[in-house]
N, C-alpha and C positions, 0 to 999 in steps of 0.2 A: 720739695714743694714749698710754695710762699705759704707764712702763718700770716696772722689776722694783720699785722702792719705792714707787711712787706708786700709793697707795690711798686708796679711796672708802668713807664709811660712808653709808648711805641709812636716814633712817628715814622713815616711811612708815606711809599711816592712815588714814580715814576723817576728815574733817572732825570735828573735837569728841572726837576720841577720845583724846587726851592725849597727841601727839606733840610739840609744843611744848616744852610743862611737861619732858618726856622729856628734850628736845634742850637746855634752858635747862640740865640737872641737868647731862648731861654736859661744857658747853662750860664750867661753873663747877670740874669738879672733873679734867679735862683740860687742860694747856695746851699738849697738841701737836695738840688739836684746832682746829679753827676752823669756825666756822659758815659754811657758802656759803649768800650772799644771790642769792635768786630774781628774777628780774624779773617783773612784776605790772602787768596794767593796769588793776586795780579801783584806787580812791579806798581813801587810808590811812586806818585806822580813828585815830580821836582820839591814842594814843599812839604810832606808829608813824613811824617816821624815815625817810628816802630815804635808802638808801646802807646803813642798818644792820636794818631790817626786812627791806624788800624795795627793787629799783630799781624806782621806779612811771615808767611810761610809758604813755601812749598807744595806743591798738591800731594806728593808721599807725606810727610808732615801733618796734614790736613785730614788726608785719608786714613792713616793711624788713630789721628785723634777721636774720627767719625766712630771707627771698629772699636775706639776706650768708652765711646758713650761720653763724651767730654763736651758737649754744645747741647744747647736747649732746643738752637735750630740752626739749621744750616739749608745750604741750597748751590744746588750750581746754577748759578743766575745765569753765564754765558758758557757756553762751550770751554770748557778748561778752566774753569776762575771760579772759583768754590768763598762765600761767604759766607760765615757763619757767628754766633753770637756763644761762647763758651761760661757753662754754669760756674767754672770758677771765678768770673767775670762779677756778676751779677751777684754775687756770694759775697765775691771782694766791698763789694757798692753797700752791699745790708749789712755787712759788718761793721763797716765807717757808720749806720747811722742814715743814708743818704738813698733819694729814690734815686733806680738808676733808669736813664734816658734810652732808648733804645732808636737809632737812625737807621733802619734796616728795609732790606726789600719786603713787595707787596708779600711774596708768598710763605716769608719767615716769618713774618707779624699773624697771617691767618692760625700758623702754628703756636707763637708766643701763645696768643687769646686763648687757645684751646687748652692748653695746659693751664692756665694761672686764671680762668675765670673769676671774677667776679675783683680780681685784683690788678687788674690792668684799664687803663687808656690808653686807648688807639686811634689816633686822628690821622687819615690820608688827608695829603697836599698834594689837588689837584691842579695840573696845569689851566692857564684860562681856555687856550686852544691845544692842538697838534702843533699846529703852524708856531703860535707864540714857544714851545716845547725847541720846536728843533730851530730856533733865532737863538735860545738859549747855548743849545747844544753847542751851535757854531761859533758862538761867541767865549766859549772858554776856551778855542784852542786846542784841544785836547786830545780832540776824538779824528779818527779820518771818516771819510765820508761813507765806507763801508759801515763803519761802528755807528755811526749815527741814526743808518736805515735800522740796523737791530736794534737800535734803543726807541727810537721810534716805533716798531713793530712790536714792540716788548710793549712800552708806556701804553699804548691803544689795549692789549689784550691787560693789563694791570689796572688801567681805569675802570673795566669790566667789575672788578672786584669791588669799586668804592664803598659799597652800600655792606660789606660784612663789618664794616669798622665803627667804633661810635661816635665819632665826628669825622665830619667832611670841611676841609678848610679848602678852597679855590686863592690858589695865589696868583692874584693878579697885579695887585699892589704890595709889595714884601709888607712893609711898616700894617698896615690892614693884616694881613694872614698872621702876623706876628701876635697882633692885638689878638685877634681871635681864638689862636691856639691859646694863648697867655690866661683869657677867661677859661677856659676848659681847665686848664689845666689846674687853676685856682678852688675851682669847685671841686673837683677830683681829688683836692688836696685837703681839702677840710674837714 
């Protein structure tokens, strides 16, 4: 469990909703932050590094690690694709010295908060619309148009959640939601 210094920041979001971009701003313009790498058993997208994106493994791999008690949280966000955040991760981050960042989905962050109260921030990045959500989707390429419907069906029942988190940031302008997260995160810091 966290002692009296060791704090967690979660941010958190609908797929495509510009939590990344978010998290990229603050780990460049902090450096007592640090980014905690997720573990992942979907296949790395073309730019994506083992070790410094996410740890990609296996769903055997994954599911071993769940039976060791080895993740603070995990979740099968889709059908076969297990993501999860591992305590030696986060262990690794307080022992440097450093808060660690956590870029994780909506219902692994409800988990985070519950364990680590009163030692975490948690800000959801809300998209402005659906519609502006899935312009995103399609504009990274990434996704087929099946995957799209599910992340859209997903983002709709995840925005449901907004209100268990303790900030609410709506990115509609990145540089804006940047700003905003940045106060938060400022105060929480001090």
């Amino acid at each position: 469990m966290a002692t009296n210094n060791h704090k967690l920041i979660i941010i958190t979001a609908p797929s495509g909703a510009g939590k990344s971009s978010i998290t990229q701003y603050l780990l460049k313009k902090y450096s007592k932050l640090t980014f905690s790498v997720s573990a992942a058993t979907r296949e790395p997208r073309a730019n994506e590094v083992h070790g410094q994106h996410y740890y990609f493994m296996s769903v055997e791999e994954f599911q071993q690690k769940i039976k060791d008690d080895a993740f603070i949280e995990w979740e099968m966000v889709y059908e076969g694709r297990y993501y999860g955040t591992l305590k030696s991760e986060i262990l690794r981050i307080w022992e440097a010295g450093k808060t660690p960042v956590l870029d994780i989905d909506v219902q692994g962050a409800i988990h985070v908060q519950q364990q680590y109260k009163g030692k975490v921030l948690s800000i959801f990045i809300e998209p402005p619309s659906l519609e502006e959500l899935e312009r995103r989707l399609r504009t990274r390429a990434t996704e087929t148009p099946e995957s799209i419907a599910i992340r859209l069906g997903k983002a709709s029942y995840e925005i449901s959640f907004r209100n268990q988190f303790n900030k609410i940031v709506v990115n509609d302008v990145l540089e804006k939601a940047c700003e905003e997260t940045e106060q938060a995160i400022n105060e929480f810091l001090d």
